[in-house]
PyMOL Python script that loads the backbone (N, CA, C, O; Angstrom):
from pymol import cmd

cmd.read_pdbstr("""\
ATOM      1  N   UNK A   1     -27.348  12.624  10.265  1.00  0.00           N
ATOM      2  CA  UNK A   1     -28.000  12.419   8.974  1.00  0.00           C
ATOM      3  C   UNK A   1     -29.288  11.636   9.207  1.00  0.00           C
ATOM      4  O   UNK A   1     -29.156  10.578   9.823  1.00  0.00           O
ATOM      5  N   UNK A   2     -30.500  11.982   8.816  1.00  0.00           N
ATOM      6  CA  UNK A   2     -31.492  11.592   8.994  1.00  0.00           C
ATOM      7  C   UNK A   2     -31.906  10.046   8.428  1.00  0.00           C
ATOM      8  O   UNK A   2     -32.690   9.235   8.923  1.00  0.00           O
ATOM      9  N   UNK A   3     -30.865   9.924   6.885  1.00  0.00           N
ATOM     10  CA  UNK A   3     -31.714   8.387   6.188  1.00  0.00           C
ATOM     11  C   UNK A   3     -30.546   7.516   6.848  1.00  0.00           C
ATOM     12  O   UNK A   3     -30.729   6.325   6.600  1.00  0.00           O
ATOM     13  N   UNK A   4     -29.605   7.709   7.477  1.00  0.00           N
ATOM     14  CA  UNK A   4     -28.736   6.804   8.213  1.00  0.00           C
ATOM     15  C   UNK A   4     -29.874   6.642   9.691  1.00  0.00           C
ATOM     16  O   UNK A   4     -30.723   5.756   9.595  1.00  0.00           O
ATOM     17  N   UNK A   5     -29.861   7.301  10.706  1.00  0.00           N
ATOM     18  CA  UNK A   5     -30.962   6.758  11.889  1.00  0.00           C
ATOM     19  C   UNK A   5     -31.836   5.770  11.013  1.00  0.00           C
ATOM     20  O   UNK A   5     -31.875   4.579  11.320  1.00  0.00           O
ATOM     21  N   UNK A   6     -32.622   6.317   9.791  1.00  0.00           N
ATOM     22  CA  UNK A   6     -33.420   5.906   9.174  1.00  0.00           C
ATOM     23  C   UNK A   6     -33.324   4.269   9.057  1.00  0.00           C
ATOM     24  O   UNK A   6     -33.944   3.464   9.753  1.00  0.00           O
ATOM     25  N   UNK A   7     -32.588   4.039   8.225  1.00  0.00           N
ATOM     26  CA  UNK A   7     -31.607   3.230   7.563  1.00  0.00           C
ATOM     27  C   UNK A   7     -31.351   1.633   9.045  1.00  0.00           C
ATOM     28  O   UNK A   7     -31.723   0.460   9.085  1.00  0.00           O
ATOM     29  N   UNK A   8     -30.643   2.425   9.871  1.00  0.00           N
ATOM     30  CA  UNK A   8     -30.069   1.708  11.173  1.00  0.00           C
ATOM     31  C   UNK A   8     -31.192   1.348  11.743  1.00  0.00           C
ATOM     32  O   UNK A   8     -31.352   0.150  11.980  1.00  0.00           O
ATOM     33  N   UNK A   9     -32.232   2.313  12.096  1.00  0.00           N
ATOM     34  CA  UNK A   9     -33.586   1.830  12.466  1.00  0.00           C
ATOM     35  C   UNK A   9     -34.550   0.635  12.244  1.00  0.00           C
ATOM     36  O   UNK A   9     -35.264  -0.039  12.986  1.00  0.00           O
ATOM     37  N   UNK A  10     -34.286   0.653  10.974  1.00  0.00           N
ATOM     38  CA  UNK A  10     -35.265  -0.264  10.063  1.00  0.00           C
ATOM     39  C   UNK A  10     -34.486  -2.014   9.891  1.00  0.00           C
ATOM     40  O   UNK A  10     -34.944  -3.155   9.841  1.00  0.00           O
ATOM     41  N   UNK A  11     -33.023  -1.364   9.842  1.00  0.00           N
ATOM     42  CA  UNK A  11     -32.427  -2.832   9.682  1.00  0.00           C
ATOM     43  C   UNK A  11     -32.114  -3.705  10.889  1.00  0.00           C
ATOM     44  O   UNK A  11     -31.706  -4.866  10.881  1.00  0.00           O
ATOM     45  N   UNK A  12     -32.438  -2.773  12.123  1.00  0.00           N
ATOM     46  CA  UNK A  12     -32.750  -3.129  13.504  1.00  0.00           C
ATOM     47  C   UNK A  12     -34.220  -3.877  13.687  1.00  0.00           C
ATOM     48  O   UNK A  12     -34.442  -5.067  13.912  1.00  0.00           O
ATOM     49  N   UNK A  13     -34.859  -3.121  13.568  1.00  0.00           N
ATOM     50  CA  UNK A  13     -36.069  -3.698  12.788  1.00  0.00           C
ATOM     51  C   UNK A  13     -36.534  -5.476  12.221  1.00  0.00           C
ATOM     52  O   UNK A  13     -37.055  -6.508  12.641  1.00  0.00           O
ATOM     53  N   UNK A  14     -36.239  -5.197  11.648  1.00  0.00           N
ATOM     54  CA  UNK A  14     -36.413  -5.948  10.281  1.00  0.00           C
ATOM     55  C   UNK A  14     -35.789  -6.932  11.031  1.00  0.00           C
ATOM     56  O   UNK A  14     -36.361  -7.786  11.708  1.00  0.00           O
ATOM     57  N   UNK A  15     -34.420  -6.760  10.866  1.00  0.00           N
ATOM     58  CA  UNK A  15     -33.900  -8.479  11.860  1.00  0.00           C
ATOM     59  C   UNK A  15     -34.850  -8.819  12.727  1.00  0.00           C
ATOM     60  O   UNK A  15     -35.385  -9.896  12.462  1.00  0.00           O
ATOM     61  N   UNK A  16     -35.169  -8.371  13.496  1.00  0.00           N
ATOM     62  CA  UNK A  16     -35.884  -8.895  15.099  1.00  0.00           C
ATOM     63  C   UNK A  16     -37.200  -9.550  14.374  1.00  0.00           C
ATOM     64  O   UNK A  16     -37.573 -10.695  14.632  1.00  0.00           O
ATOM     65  N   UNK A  17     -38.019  -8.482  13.212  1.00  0.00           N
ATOM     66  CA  UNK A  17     -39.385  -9.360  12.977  1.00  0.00           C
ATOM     67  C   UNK A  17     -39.095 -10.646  11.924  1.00  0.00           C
ATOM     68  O   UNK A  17     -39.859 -11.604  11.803  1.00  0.00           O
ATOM     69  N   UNK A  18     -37.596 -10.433  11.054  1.00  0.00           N
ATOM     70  CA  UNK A  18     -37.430 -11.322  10.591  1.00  0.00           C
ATOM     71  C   UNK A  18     -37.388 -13.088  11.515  1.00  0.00           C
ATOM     72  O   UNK A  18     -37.865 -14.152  11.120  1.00  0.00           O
ATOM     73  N   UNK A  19     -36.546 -12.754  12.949  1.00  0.00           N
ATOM     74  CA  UNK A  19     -36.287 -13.600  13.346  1.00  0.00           C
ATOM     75  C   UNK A  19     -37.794 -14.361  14.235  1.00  0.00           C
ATOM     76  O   UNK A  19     -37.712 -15.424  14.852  1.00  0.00           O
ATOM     77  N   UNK A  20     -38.846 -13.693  14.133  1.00  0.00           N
ATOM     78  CA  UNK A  20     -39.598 -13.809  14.483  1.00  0.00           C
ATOM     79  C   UNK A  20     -41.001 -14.418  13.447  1.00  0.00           C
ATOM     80  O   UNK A  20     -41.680 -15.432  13.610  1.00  0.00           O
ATOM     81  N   UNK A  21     -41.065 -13.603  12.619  1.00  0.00           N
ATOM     82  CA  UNK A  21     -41.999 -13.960  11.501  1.00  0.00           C
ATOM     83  C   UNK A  21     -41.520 -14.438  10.480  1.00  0.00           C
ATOM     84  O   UNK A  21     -42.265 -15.057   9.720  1.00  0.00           O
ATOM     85  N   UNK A  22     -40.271 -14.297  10.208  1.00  0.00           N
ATOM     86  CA  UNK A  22     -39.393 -15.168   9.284  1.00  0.00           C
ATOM     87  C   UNK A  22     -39.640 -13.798   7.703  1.00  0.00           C
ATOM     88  O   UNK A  22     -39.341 -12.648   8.025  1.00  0.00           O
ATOM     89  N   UNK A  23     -40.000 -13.937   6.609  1.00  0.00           N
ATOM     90  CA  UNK A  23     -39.794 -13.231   5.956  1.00  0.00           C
ATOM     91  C   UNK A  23     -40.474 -13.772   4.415  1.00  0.00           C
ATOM     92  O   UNK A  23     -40.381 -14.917   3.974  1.00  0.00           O
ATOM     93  N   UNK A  24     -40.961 -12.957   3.953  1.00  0.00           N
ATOM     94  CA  UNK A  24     -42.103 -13.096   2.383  1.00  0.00           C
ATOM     95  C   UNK A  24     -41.124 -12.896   1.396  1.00  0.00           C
ATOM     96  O   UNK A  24     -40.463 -11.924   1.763  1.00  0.00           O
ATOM     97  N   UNK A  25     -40.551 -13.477  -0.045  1.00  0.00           N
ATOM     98  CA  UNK A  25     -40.178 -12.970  -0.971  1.00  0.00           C
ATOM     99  C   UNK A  25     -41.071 -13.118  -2.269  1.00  0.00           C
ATOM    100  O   UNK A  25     -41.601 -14.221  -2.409  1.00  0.00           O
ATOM    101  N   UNK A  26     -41.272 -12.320  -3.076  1.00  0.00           N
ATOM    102  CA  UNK A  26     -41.730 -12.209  -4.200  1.00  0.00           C
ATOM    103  C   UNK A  26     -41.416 -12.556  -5.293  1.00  0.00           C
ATOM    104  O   UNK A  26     -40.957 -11.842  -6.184  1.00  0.00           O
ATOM    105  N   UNK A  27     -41.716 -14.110  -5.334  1.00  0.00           N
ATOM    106  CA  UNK A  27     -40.736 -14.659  -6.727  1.00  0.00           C
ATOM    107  C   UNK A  27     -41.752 -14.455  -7.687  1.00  0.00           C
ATOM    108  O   UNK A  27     -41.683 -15.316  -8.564  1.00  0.00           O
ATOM    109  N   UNK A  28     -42.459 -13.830  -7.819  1.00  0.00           N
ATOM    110  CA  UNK A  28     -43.526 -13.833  -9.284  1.00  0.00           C
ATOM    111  C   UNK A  28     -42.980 -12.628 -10.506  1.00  0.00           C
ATOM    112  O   UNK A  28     -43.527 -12.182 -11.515  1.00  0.00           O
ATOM    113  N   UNK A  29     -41.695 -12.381  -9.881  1.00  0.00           N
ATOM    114  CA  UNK A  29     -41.056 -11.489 -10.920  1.00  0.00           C
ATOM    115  C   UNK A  29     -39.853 -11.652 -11.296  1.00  0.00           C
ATOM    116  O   UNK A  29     -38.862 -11.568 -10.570  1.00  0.00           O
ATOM    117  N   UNK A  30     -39.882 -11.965 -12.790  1.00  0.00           N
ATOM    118  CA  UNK A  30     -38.873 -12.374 -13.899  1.00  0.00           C
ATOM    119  C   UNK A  30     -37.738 -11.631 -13.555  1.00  0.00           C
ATOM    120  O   UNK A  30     -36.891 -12.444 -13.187  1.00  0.00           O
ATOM    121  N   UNK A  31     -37.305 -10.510 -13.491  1.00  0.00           N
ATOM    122  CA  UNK A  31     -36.127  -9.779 -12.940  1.00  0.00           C
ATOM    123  C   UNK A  31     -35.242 -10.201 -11.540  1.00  0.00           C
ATOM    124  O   UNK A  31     -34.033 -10.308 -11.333  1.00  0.00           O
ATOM    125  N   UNK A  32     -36.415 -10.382 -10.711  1.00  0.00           N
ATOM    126  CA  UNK A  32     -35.728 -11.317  -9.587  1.00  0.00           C
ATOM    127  C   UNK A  32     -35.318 -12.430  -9.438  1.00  0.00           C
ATOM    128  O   UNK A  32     -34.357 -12.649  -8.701  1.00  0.00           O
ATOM    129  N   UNK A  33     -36.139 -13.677 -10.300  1.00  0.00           N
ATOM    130  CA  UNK A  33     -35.331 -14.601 -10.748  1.00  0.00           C
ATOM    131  C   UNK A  33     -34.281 -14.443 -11.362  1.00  0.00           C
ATOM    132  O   UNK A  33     -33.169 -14.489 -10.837  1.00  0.00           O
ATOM    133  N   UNK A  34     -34.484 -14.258 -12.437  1.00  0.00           N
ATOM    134  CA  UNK A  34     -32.876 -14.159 -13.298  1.00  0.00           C
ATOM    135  C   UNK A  34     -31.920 -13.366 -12.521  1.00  0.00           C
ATOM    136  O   UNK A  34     -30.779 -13.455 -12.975  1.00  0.00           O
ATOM    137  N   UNK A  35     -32.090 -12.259 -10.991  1.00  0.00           N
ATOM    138  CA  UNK A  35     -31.325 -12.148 -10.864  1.00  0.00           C
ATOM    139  C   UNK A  35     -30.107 -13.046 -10.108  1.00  0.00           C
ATOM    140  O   UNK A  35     -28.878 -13.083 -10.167  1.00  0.00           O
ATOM    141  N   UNK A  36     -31.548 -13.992  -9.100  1.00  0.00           N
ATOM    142  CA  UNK A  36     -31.200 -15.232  -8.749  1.00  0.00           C
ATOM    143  C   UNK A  36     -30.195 -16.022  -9.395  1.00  0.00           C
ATOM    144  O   UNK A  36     -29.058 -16.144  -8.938  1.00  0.00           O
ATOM    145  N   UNK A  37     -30.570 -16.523 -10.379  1.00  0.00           N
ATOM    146  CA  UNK A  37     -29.602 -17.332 -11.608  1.00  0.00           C
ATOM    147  C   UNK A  37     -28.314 -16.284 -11.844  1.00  0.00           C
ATOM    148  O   UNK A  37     -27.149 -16.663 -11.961  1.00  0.00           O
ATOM    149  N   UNK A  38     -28.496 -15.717 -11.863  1.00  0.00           N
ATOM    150  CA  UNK A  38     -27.442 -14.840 -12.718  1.00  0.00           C
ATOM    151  C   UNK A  38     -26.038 -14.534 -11.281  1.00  0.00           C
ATOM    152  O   UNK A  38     -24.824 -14.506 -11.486  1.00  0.00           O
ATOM    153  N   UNK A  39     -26.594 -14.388 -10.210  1.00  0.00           N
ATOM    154  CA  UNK A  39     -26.003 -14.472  -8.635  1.00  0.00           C
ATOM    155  C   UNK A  39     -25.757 -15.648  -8.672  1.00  0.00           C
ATOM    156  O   UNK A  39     -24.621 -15.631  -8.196  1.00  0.00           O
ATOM    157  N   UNK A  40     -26.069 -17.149  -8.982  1.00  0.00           N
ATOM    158  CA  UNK A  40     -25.985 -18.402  -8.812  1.00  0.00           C
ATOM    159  C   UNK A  40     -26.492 -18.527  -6.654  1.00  0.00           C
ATOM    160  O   UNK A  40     -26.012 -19.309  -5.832  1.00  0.00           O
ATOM    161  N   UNK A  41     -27.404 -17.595  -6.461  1.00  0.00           N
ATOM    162  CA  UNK A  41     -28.101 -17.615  -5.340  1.00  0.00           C
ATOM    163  C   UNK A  41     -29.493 -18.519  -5.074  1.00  0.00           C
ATOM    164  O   UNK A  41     -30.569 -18.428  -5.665  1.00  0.00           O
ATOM    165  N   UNK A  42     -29.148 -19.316  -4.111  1.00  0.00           N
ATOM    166  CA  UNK A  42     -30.419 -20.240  -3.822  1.00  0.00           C
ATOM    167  C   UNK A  42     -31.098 -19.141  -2.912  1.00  0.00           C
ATOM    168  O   UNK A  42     -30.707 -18.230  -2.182  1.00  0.00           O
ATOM    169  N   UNK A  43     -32.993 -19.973  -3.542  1.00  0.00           N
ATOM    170  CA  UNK A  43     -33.832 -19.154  -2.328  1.00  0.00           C
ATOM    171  C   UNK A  43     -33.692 -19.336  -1.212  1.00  0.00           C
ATOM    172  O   UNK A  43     -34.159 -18.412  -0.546  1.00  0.00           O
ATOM    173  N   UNK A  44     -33.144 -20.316  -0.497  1.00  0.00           N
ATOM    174  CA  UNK A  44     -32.757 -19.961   0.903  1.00  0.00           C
ATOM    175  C   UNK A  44     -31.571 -19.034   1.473  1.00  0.00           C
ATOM    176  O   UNK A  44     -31.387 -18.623   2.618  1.00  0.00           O
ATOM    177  N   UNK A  45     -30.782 -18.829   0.226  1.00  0.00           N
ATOM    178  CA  UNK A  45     -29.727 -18.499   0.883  1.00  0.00           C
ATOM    179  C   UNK A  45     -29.786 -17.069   0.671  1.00  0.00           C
ATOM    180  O   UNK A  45     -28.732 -16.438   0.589  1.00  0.00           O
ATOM    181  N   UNK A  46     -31.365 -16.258   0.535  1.00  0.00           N
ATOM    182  CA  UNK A  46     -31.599 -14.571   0.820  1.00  0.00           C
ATOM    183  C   UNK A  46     -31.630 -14.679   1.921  1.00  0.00           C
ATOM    184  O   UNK A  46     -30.995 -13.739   2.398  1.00  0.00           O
ATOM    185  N   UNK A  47     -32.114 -15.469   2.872  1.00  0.00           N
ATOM    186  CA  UNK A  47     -32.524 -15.181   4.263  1.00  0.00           C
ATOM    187  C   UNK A  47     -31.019 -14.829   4.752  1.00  0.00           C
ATOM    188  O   UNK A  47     -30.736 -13.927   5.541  1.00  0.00           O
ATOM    189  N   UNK A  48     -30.333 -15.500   4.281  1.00  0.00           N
ATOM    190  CA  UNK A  48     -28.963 -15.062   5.091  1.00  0.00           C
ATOM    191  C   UNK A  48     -28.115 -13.744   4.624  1.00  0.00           C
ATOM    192  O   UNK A  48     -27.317 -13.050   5.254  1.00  0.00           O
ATOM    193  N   UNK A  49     -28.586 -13.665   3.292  1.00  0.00           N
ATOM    194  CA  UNK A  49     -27.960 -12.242   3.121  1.00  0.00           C
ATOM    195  C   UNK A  49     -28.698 -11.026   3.578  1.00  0.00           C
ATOM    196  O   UNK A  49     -28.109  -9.945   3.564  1.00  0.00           O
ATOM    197  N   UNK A  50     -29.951 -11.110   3.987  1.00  0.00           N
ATOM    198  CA  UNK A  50     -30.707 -10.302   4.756  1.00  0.00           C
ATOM    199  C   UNK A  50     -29.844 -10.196   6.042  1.00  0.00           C
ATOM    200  O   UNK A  50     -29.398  -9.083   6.318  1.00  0.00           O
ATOM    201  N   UNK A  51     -29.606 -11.094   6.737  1.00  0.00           N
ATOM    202  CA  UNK A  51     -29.363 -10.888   8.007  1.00  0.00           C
ATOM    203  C   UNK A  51     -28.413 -10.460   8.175  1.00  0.00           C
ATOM    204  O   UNK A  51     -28.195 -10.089   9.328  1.00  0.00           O
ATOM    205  N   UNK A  52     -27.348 -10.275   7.161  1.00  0.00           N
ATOM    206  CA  UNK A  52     -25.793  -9.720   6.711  1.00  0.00           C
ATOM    207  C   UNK A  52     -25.914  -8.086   6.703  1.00  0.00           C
ATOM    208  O   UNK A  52     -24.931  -7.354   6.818  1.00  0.00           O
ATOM    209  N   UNK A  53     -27.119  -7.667   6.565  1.00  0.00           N
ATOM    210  CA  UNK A  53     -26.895  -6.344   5.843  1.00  0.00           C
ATOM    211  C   UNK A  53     -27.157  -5.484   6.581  1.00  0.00           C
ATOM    212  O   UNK A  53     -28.209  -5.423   7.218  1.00  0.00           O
ATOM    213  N   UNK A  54     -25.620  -4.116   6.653  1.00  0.00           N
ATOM    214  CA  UNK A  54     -25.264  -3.309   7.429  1.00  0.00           C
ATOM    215  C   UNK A  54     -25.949  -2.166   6.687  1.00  0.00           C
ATOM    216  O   UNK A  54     -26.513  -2.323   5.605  1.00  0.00           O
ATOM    217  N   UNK A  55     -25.846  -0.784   7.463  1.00  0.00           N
ATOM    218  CA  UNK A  55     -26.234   0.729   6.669  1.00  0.00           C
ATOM    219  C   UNK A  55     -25.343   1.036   5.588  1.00  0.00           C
ATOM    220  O   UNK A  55     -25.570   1.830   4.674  1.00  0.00           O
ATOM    221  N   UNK A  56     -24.217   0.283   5.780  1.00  0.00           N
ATOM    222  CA  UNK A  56     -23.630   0.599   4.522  1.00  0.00           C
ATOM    223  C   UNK A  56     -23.570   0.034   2.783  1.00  0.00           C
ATOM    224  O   UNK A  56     -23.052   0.382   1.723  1.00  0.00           O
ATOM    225  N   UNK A  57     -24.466  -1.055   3.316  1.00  0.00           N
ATOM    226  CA  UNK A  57     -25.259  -1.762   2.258  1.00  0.00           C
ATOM    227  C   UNK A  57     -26.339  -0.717   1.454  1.00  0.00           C
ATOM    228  O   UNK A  57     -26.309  -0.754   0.224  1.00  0.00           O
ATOM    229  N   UNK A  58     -27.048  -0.023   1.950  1.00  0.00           N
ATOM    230  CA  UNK A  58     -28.111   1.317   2.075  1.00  0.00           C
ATOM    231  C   UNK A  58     -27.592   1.703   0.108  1.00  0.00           C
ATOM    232  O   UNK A  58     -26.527   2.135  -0.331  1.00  0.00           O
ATOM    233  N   UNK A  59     -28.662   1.375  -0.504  1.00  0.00           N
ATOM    234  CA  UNK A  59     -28.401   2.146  -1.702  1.00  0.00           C
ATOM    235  C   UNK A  59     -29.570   3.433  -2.067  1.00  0.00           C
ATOM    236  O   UNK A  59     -29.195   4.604  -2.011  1.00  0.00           O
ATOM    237  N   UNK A  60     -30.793   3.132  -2.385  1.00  0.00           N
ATOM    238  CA  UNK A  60     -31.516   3.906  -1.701  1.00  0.00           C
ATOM    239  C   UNK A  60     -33.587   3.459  -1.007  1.00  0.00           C
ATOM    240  O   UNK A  60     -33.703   2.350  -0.486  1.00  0.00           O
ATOM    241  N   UNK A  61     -34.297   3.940  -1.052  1.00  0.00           N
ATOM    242  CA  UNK A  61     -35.754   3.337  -0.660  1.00  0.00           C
ATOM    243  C   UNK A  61     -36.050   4.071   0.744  1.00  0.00           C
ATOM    244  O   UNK A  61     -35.160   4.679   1.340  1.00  0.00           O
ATOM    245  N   UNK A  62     -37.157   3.984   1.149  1.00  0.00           N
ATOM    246  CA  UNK A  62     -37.907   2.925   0.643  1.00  0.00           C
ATOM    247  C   UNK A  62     -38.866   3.509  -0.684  1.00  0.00           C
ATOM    248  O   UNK A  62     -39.078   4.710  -0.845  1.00  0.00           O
ATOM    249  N   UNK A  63     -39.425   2.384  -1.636  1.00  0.00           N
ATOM    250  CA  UNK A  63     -39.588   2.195  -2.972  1.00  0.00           C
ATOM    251  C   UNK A  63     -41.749   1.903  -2.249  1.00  0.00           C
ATOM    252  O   UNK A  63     -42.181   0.972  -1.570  1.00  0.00           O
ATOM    253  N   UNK A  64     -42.215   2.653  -2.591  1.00  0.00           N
ATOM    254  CA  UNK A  64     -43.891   2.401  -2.946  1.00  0.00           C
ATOM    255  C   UNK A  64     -44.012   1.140  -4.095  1.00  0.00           C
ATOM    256  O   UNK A  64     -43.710   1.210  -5.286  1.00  0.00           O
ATOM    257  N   UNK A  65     -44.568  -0.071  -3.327  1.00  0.00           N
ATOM    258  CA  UNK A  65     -44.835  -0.860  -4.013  1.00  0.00           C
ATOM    259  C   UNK A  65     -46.294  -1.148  -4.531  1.00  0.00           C
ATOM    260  O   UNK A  65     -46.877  -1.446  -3.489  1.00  0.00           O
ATOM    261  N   UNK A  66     -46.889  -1.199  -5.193  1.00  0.00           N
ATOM    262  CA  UNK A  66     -48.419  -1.094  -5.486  1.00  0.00           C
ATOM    263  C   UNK A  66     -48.991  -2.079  -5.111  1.00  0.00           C
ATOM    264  O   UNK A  66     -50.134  -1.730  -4.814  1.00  0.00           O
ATOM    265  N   UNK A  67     -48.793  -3.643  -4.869  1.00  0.00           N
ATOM    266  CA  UNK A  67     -49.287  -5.105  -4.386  1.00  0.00           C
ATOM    267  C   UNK A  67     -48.760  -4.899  -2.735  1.00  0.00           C
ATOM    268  O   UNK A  67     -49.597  -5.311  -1.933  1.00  0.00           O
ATOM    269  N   UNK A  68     -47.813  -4.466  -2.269  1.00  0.00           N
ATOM    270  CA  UNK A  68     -47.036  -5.404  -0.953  1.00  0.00           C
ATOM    271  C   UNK A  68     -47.168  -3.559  -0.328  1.00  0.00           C
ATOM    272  O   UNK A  68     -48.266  -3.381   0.198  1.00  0.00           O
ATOM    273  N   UNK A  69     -46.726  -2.934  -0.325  1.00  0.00           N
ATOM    274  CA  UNK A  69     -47.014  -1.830   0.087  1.00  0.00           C
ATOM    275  C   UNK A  69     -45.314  -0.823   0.202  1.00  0.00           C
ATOM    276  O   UNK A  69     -45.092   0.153  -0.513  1.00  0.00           O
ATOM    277  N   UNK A  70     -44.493  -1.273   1.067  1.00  0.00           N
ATOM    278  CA  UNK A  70     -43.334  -0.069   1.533  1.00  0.00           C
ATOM    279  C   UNK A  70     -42.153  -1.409   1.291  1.00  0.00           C
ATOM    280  O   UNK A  70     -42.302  -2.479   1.880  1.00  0.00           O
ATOM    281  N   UNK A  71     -40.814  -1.109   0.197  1.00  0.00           N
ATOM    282  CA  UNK A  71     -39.866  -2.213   0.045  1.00  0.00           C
ATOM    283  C   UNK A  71     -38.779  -1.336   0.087  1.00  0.00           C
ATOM    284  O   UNK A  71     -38.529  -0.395  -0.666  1.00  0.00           O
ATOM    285  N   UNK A  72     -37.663  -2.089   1.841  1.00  0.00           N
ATOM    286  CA  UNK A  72     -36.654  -1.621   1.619  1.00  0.00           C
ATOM    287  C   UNK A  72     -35.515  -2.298   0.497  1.00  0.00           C
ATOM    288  O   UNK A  72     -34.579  -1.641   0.039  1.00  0.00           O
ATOM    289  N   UNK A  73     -35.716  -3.355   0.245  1.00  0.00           N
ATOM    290  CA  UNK A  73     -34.890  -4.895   0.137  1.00  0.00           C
ATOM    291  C   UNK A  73     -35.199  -5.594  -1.192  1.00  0.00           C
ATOM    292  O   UNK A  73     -36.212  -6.281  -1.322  1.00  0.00           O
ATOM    293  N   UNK A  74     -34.460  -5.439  -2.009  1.00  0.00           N
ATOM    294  CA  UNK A  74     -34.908  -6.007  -3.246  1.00  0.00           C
ATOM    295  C   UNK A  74     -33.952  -7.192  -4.028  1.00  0.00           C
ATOM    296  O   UNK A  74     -32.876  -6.684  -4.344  1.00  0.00           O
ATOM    297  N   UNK A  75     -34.033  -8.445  -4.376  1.00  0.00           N
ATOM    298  CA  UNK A  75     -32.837  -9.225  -5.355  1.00  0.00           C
ATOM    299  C   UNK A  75     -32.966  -8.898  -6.263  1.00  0.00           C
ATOM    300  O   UNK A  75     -34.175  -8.935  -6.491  1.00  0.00           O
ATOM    301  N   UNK A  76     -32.154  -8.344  -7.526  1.00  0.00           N
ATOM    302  CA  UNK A  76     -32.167  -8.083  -8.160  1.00  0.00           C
ATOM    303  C   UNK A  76     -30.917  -7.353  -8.928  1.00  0.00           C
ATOM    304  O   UNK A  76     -30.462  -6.324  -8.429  1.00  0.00           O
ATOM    305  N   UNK A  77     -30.391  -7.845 -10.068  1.00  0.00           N
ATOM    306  CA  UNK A  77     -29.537  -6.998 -10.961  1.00  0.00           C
ATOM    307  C   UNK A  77     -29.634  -5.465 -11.189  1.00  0.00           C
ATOM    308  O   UNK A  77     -30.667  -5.126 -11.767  1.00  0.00           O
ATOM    309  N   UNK A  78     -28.832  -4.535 -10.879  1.00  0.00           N
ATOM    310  CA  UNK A  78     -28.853  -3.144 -10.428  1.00  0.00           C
ATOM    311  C   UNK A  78     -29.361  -2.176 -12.242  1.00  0.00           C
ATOM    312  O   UNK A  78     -28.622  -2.219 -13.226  1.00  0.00           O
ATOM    313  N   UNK A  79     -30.286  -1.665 -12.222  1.00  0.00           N
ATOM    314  CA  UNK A  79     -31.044  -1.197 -13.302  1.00  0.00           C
ATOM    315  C   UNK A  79     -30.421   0.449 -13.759  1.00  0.00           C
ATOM    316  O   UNK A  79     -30.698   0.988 -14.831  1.00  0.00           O
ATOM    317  N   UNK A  80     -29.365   1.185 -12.469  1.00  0.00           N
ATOM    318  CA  UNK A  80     -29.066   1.786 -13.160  1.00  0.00           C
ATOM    319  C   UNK A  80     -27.356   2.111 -11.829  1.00  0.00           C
ATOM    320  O   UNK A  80     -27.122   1.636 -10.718  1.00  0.00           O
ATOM    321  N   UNK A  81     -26.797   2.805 -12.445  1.00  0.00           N
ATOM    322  CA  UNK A  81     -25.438   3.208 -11.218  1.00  0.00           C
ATOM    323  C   UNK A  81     -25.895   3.231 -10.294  1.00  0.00           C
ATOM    324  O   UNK A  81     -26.752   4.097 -10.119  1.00  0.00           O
ATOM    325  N   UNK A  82     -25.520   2.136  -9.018  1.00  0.00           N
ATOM    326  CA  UNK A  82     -25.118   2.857  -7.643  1.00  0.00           C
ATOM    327  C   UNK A  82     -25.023   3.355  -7.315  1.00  0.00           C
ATOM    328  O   UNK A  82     -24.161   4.045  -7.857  1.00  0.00           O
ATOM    329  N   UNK A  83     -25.518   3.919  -6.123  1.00  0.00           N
ATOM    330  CA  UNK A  83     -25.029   5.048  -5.547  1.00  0.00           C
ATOM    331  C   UNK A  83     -25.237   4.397  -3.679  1.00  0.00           C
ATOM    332  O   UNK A  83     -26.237   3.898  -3.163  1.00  0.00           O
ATOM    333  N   UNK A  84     -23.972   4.651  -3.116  1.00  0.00           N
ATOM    334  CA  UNK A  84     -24.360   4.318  -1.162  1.00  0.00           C
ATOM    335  C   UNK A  84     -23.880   5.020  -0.413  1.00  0.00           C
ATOM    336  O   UNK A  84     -22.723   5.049   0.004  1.00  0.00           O
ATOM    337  N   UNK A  85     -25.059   5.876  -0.098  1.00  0.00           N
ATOM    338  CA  UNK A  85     -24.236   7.210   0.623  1.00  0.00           C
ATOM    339  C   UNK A  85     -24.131   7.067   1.978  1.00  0.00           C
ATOM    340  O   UNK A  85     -23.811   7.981   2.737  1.00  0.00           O
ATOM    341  N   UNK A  86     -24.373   6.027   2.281  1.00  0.00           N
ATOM    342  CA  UNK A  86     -23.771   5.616   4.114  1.00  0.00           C
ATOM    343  C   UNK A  86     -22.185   5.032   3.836  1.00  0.00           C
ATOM    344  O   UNK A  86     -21.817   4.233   4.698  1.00  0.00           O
ATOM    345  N   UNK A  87     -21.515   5.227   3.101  1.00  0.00           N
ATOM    346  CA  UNK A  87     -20.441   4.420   2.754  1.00  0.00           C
ATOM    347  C   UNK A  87     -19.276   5.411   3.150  1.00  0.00           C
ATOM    348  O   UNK A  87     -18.101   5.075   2.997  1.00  0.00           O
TER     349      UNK A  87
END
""", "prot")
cmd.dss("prot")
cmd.show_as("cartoon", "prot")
cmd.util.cbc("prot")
cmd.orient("prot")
């Protein structure tokens, strides 16, 4: 399956530059806070659920962002059904 390599690729990825460059979040949006609050999740404690997350986490993306550019990874309260087809 192509968005699984995909998927495994990127979250291979992503750890290594995370552990390296550490990682940007975008708190200038009301949805992500509250989803914060609403998770009872501190901002530090994304970094660790980043580093948690398997292909089977995979719901879908990547998402064209118009400011930041390509987002696999988003906090946020789920806007419509789930769906995780690495599952």
């Amino acid at each position: 399956m192509k968005i699984e390599k995909e998927v495994v690729s990127f979250l291979k990825d992503f750890k290594e530059k995370m552990k390296i460059w550490n990682v940007y979040f975008r708190d200038d949006r009301s949805k992500n806070l509250n989803a914060m609050l609403a998770l009872e999740l501190r901002s530090i404690e994304r970094k660790n659920v980043l580093e948690t997350l398997e292909k089977e986490d995979y719901s879908s993306g990547p998402i064209e962002d118009k400011l930041i550019g390509v987002i696999w990874i988003s906090f946020h309260l789920a806007e419509h059904k789930m769906n995780y087809p690495l599952k």
